[in-house]
C-alpha positions in Angstrom: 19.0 62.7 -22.1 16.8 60.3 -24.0 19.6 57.9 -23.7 19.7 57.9 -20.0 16.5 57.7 -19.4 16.4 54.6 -21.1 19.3 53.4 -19.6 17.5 54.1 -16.3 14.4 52.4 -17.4 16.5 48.9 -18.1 18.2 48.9 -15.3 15.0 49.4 -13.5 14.0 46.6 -15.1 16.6 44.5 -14.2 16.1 45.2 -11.1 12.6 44.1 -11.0 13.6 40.9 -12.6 16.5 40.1 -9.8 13.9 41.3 -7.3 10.7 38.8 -8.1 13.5 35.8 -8.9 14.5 36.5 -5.4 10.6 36.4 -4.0 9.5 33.8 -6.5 10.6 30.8 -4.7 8.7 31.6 -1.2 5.8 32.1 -2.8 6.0 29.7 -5.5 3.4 26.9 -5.4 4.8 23.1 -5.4 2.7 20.7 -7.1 3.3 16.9 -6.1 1.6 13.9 -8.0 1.0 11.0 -5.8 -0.1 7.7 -7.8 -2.1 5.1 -5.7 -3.5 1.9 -6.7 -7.1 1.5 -5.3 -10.5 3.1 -5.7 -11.2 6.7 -4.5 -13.7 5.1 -2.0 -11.0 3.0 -0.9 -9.8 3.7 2.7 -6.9 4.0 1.7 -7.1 6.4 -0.8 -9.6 7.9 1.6 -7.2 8.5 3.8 -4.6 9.6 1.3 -6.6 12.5 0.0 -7.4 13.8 3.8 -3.4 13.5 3.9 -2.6 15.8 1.0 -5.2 18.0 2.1 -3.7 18.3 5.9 -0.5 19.0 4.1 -1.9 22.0 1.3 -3.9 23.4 4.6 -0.4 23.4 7.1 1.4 24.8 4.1 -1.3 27.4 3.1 -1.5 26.2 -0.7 2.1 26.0 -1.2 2.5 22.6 -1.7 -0.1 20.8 -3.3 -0.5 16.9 -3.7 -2.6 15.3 -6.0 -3.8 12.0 -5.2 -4.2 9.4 -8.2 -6.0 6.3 -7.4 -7.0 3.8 -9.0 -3.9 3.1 -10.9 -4.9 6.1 -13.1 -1.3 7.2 -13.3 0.9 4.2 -12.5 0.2 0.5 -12.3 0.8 -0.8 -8.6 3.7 -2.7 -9.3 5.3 0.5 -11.4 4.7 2.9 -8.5 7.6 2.3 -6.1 9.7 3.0 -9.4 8.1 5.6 -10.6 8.9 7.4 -7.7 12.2 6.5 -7.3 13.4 7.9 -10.7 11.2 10.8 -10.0 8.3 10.4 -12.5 6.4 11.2 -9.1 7.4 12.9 -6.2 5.0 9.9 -3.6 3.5 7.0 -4.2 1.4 4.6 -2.2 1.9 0.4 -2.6 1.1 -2.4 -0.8 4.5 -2.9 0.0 4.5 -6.7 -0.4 4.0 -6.7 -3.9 8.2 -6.2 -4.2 9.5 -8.7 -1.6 11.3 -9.9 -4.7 13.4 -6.8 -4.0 13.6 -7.7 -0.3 12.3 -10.1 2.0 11.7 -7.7 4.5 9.1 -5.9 2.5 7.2 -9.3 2.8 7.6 -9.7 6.3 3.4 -9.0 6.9 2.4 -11.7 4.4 4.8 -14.3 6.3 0.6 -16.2 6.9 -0.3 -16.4 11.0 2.5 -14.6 12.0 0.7 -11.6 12.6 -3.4 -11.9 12.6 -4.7 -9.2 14.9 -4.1 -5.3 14.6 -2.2 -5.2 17.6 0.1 -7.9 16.5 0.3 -6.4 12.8 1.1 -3.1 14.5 4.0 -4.6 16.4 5.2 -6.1 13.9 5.4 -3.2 11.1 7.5 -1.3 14.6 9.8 -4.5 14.6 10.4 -3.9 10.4 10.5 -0.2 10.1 13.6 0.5 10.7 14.9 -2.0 7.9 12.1 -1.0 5.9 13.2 2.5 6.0 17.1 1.8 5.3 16.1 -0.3 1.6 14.0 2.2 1.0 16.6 5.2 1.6 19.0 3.0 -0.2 16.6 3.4 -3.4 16.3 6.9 -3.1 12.9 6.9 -1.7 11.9 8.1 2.2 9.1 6.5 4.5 6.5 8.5 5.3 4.0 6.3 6.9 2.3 2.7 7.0 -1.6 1.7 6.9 -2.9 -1.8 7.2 -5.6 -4.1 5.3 -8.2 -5.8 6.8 -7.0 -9.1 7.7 -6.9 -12.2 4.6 -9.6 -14.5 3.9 -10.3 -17.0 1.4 -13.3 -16.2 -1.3 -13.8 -18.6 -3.6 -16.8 -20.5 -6.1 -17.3 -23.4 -4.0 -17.7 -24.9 -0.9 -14.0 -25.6 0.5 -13.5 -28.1 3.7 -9.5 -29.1 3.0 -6.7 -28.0 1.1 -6.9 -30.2 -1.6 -10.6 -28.5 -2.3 -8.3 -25.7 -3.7 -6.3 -28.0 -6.2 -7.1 -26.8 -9.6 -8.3 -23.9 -9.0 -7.0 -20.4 -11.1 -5.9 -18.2 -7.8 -5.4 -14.8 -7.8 -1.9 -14.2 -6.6 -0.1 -10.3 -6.3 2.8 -11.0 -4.6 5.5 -14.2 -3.7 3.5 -15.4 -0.9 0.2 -15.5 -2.9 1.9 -17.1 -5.7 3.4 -19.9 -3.3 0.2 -20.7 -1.5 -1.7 -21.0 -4.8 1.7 -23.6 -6.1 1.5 -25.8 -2.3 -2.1 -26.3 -2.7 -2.4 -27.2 -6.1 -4.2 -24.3 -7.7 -2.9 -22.2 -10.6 -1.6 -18.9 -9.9 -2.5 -16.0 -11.4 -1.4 -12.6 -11.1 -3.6 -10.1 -10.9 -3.7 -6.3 -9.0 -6.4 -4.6 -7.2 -7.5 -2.6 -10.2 -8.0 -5.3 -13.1 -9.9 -7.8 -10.0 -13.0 -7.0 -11.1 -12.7 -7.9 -14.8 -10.6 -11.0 -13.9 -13.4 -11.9 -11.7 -16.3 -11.2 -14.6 -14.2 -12.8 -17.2 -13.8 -16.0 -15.3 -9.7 -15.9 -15.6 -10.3 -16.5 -11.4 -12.2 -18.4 -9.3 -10.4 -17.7 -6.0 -8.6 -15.4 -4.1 -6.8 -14.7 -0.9 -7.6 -10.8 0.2 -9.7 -8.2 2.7 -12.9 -7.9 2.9 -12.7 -4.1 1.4 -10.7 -5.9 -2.1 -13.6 -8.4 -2.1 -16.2 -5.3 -1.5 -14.4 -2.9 -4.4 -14.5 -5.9 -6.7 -18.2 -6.7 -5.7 -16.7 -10.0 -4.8 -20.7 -11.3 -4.7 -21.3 -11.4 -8.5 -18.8 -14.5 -8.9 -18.1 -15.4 -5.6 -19.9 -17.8 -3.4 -18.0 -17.9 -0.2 -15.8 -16.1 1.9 -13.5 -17.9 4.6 -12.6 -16.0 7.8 -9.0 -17.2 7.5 -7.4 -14.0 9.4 -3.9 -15.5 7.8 -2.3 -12.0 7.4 -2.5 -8.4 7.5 -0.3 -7.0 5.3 0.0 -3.2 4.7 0.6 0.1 2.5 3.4 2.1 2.7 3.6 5.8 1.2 6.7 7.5 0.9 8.2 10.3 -1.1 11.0 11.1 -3.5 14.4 11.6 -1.5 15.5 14.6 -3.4 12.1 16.1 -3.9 11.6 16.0 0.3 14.9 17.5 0.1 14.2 20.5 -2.0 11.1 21.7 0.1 12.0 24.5 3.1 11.9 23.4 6.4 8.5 24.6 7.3 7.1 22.7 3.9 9.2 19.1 5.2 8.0 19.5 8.9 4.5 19.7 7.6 4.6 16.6 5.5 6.3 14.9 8.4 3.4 15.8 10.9 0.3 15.2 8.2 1.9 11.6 8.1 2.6 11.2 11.2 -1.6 11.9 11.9 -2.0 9.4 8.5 -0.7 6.8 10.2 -2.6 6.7 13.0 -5.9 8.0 11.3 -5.1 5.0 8.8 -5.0 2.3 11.8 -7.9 3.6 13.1 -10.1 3.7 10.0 -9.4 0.6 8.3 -9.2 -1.4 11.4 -13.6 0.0 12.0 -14.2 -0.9 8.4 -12.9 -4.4 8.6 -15.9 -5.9 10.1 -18.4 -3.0 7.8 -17.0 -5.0 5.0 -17.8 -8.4 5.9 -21.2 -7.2 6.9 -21.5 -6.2 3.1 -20.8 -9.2 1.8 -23.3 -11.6 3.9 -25.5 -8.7 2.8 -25.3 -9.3 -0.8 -25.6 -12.8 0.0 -22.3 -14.2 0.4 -21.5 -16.9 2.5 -19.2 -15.3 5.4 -17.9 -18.3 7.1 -15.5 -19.6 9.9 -12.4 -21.6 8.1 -13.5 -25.8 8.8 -11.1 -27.6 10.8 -9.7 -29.8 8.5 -9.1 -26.5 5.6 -7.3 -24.3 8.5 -4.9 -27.3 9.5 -3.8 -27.8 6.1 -3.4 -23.6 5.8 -1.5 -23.7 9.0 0.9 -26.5 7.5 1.5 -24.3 4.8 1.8 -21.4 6.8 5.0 -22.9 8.7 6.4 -23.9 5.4 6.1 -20.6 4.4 7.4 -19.0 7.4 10.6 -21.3 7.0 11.0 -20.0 3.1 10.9 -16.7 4.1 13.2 -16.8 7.2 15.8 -18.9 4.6 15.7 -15.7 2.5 15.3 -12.7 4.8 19.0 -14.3 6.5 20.1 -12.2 9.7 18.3 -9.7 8.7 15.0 -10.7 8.7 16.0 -13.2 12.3 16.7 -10.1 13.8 13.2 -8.5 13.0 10.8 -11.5 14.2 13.6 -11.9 17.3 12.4 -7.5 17.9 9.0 -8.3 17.1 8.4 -11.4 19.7 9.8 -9.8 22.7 
């Protein structure tokens, strides 16, 4: 008798055990780590946190995100990997920063192509789609796309021409940064977002193309002098997620994500395109000269811009003919 009720009481048991392994996975809580590069204040990163939250909310808790700014968790240029071989199920990069990989993901820094929001927005439509294939072809999926302020000029020194700009140690984070800095005779220097401000303190810069909110984060004012309006580019951010980790959420837990960054996008747009001008304001505030690029310095830029323009279109090939071809009609 005592045998059988023990026999009873472990298959019980078993039971129990076959019964929560069956339950444990829709109630199980998915936690997601999703390295950034820039400051929690950061629009950005702003915006990033509002999107993991929409998602934990549509999902009631049962996938959670965790955003990491700053490049707490990853460096910028180690995020898109990171991701990829699943260190991290999502990741946030200014996408330019690997048009080594592809020319297409340097298609926003191409300078004066695109200068105004609308244009920049017409243009990211014109690239998505081959965005999105190289990035599916790495093992990663697009979620959605955010935009920078446009690019401006800060530097120590009154600058009227090109040739004001030879010499100096430019801050470069990507190909087209590193060119400009080579055509006008300044020495590049590659830095990222995070390690600005010490670069700036430390003297190993004394000019840099970026956005106002960069130049604002770095507290551009304590080394800078001026700031020109240039408006060359507006390049962008691009979150996506892990392939296979999308993959392995249910379909209510995907269709979530997919709406939360479809409202990212557009909340993104919105808000960074406001803060553009709040930023500027800050700096003439803190007693920076905000000024309109002189004739003679924009004519040289736009020189360099077309040469630039031709480099790129020499790399990007078909491809990248078939992208401006979508994005000028």
């Amino acid at each position: 008798m005592l045998r059988l009720v023990k026999t009873c009481a472990i298959a019980a048991g078993v039971a129990a055990l076959a019964v929560s392994a069956t339950v444990a996975p829709a109630t199980a809580q998915t936690k997601w780590n999703l390295p950034a590069a820039y400051p929690a204040d950061n629009p950005h990163s702003v915006n990033l946190i509002a999107f993991a939250k929409d998602v934990g909310d549509a999902t009631g808790g049962k996938l959670q995100i965790t955003v990491h700014p700053a490049a707490s968790l990853f460096k910028a240029p180690e995020i898109k990997r990171a991701v990829a071989t699943g260190q991290a199920q999502a990741g946030e990069v200014l996408i330019s920063l690997h048009e080594n990989e592809d020319p297409l993901f340097g298609v926003d820094v191409v300078p004066f192509m695109a200068t105004s929001y609308p244009a920049a927005k017409k243009l990211w439509l014109a690239s998505k789609p081959a965005v999105e294939k190289k990035l599916a072809s790495q093992g990663l999926m697009l979620l959605f796309a955010v935009p920078w302020g446009p690019q401006g000029i800060f530097a120590k020194k009154e600058l009227n021409t090109v040739e004001d700009m030879k010499g100096l140690k430019f801050r470069a984070y990507n190909v087209g940064t590193s060119r400009i800095a080579e055509l006008v005779g300044a020495q590049p220097v590659t830095i990222q977002a995070a390690e600005l401000p010490q670069a700036l303190a430390t003297g190993v810069v004394n000019s840099f193309m970026t956005s106002g909110s960069t130049a604002y984060d770095s507290k551009a004012w304590e080394t800078m002098t001026h700031f020109y309006d240039a408006q060359a580019w507006i390049p962008k951010n691009v979150t996506f997620v892990n392939k296979a980790a999308f993959d392995a959420l249910d379909k209510p837990t995907q269709e979530a994500i997919l709406k939360a960054a479809a409202v990212a996008e557009e909340r993104g747009w919105k808000l960074n395109e406001e803060k553009a001008k709040w930023y500027l304001e800050q700096l003439q505030a803190n007693k920076m000269k905000v000024l309109p690029v002189p004739p003679a310095l924009k004519s040289g830029l736009e020189k360099i811009g077309e040469q630039l323009t031709a480099d790129w279109s020499k790399k990007a090939g078909a491809d990248g003919e078939a992208v401006i071809s979508a994005y000028k009609k």
